[in-house]
C-alpha positions as CSV (number, residue, x, y, z in Angstrom):
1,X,0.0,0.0,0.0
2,X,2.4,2.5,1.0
3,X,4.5,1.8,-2.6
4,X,1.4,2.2,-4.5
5,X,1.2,5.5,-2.6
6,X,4.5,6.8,-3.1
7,X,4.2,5.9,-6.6
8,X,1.2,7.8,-7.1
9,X,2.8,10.8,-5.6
10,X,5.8,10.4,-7.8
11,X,3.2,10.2,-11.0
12,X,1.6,13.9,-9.7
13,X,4.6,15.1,-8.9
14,X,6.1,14.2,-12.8
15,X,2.5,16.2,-14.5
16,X,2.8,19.2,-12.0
17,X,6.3,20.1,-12.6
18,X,6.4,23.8,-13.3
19,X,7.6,24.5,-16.9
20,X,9.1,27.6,-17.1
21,X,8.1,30.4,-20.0
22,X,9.9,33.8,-21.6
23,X,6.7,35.8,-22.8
24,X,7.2,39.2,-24.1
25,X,4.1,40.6,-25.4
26,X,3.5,43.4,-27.6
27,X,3.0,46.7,-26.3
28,X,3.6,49.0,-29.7
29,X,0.0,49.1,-31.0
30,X,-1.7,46.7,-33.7
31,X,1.0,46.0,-35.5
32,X,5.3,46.0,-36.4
33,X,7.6,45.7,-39.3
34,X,6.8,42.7,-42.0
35,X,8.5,39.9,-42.4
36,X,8.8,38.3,-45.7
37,X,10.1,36.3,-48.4
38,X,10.1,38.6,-51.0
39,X,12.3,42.0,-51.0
40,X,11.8,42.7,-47.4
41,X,13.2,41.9,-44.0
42,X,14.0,38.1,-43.7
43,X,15.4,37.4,-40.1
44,X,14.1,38.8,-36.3
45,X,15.9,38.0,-33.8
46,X,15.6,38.9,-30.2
47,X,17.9,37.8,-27.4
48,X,16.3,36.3,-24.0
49,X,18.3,34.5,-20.8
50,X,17.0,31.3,-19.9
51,X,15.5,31.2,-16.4
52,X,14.2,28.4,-14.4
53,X,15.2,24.7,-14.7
54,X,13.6,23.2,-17.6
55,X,15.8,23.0,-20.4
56,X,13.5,22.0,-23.9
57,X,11.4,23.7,-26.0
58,X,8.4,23.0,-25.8
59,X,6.4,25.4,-27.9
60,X,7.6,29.0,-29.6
61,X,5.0,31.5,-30.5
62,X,4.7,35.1,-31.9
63,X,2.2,37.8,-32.2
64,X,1.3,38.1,-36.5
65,X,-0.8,39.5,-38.6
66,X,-1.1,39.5,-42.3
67,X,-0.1,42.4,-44.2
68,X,-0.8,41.2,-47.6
69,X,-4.0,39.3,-46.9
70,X,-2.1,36.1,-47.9
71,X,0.4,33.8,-45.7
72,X,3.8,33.1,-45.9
73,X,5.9,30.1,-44.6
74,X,7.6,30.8,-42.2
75,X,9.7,29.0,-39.1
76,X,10.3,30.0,-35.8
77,X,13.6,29.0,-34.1
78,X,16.1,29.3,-31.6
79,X,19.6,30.1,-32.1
80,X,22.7,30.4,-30.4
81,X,24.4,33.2,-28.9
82,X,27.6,34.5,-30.6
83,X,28.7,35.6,-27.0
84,X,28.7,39.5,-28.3
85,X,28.3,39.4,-31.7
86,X,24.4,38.4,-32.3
87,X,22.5,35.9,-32.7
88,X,24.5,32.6,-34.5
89,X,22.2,31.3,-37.5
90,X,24.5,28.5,-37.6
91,X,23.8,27.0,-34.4
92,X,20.2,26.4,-34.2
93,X,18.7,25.1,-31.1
94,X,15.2,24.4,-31.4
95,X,12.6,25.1,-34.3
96,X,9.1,24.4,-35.5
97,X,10.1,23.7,-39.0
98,X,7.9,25.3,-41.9
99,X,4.8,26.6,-40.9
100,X,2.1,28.5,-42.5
101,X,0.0,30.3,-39.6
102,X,-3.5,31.4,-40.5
103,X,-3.0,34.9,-40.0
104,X,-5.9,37.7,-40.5
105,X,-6.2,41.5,-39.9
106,X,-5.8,41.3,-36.3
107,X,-2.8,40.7,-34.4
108,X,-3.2,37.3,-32.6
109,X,-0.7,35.3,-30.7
110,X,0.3,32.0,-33.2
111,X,2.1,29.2,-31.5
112,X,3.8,25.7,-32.9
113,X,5.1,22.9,-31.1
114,X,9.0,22.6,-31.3
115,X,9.6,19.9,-34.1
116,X,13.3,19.3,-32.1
117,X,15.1,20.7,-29.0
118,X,18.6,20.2,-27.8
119,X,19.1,20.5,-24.3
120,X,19.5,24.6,-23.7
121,X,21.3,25.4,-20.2
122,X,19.8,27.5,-18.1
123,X,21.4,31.0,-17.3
124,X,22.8,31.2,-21.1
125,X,21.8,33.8,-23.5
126,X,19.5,32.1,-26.5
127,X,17.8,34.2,-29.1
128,X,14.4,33.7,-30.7
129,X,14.2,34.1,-34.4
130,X,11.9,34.3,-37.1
131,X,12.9,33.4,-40.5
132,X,11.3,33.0,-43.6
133,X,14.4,32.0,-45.1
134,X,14.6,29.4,-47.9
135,X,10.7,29.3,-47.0
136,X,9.7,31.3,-50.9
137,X,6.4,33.4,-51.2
138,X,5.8,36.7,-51.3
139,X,3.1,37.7,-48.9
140,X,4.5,38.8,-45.8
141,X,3.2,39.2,-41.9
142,X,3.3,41.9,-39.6
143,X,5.3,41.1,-36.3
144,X,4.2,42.7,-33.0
145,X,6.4,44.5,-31.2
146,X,7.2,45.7,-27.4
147,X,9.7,48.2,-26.0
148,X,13.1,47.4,-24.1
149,X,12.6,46.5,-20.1
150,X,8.9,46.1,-20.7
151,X,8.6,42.6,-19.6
152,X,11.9,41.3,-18.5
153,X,15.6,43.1,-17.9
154,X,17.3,41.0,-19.9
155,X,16.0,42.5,-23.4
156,X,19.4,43.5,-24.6
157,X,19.3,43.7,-28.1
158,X,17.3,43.1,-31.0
159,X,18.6,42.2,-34.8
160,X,17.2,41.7,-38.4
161,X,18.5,40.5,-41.4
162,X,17.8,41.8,-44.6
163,X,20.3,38.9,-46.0
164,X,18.1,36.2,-48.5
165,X,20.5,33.6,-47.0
166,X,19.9,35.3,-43.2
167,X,23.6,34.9,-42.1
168,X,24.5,38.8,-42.5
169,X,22.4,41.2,-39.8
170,X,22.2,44.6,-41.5
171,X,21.0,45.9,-38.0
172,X,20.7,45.7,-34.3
173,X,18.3,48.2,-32.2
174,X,18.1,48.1,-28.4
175,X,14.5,49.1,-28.6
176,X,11.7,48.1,-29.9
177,X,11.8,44.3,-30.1
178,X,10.0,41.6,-31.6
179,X,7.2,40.0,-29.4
180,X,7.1,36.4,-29.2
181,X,7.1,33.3,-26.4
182,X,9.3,30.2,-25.4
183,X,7.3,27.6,-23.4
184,X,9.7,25.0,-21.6
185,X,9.2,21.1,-20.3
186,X,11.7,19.4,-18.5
187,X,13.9,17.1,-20.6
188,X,12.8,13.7,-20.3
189,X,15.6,12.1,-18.2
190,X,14.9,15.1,-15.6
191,X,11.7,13.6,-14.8
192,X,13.3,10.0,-14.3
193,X,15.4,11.1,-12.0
194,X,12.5,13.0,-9.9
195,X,10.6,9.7,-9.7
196,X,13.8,7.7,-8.9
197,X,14.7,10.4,-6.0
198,X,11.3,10.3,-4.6
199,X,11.4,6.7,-4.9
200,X,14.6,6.2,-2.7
201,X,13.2,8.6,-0.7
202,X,9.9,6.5,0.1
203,X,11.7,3.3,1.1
204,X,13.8,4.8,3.5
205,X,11.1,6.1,5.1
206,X,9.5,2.7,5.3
């Protein structure tokens, strides 16, 4: 009885494990700059520290609306930090993959599971980025935006690429910033060892 017990508590305590999330959202009005495939702005990037203990992506999400009245493909990511030089296209993290959000007039909050997540560490620097790099089309979608400091103290920097390939930033502003979200799980060996402590932890006590 009292192993059935502990192992029910260990089975609530792995669902009710806190997932830790960065939200930033927009404070600038309806709408920001576009994003697009076609002659416009191809990469946003904003930088955010990774708090908390859970160290996979979960979900990323961004506030869009459409400009054109058409969608664009588009993918939203996480990349590495350069450790003072940007963003690092070439190390990407985590990412959705192509996705074509169905995007109206208003500007909603549009959210995709993460198709793959390496393990990020908390405390490190990480950047969210939308790209519609290598995605084609020519409609484009209006990001929201928010000011520096307006959600967290850690909104250091801000970068876009006007780059087709996305690996050149033409620019970096301190404010305003891209809105968006990174929802976090624990990875799934973190739970394992959460059960197996409070496992131990139960026969002892016996």
């Amino acid at each position: 009885m009292k192993k059935m017990i502990a192992l029910a508590a260990l089975a609530g305590l792995a669902t009710s494990a806190a997932a830790n999330h960065i939200v930033k959202p927009p404070d600038l009005g309806p709408y920001w700059h576009p994003i697009d495939g076609g002659t416009g702005t191809f990469v946003y990037a904003s930088d955010f520290v990774l708090g908390g203990t859970d160290t996979k992506v979960d979900t990323l999400g961004m506030w869009l609306l459409s400009q054109t009245g058409g969608t664009q493909s588009i993918r939203f990511e996480i990349w590495g930090d350069t450790g003072g030089a940007g963003p690092d296209p070439n190390n990407v993290l985590a990412g959705t993959g192509s996705i074509n959000p169905a995007v109206g007039g208003n500007l909603d909050y549009h959210e995709a599971p993460a198709a793959f997540s390496a393990n990020l560490v908390p405390g490190n620097r990480y950047w969210f980025a939308a790209t519609v790099v290598g995605e084609g089309g020519g409609a484009a979608y209006q990001t929201g935006g928010h000011t520096q400091n307006s959600v967290y103290n850690d909104n250091g920097t801000f970068w876009y690429s006007n780059d087709p390939t996305g690996m050149f930033f033409d620019g970096q502003n301190l404010t305003p910033q891209i809105a968006f979200a990174v929802h976090m799980v624990p990875a799934p060996g973190a739970l394992a060892l959460v059960g197996l402590g409070g496992l131990v932890a139960a026969r002892r006590r016996r």
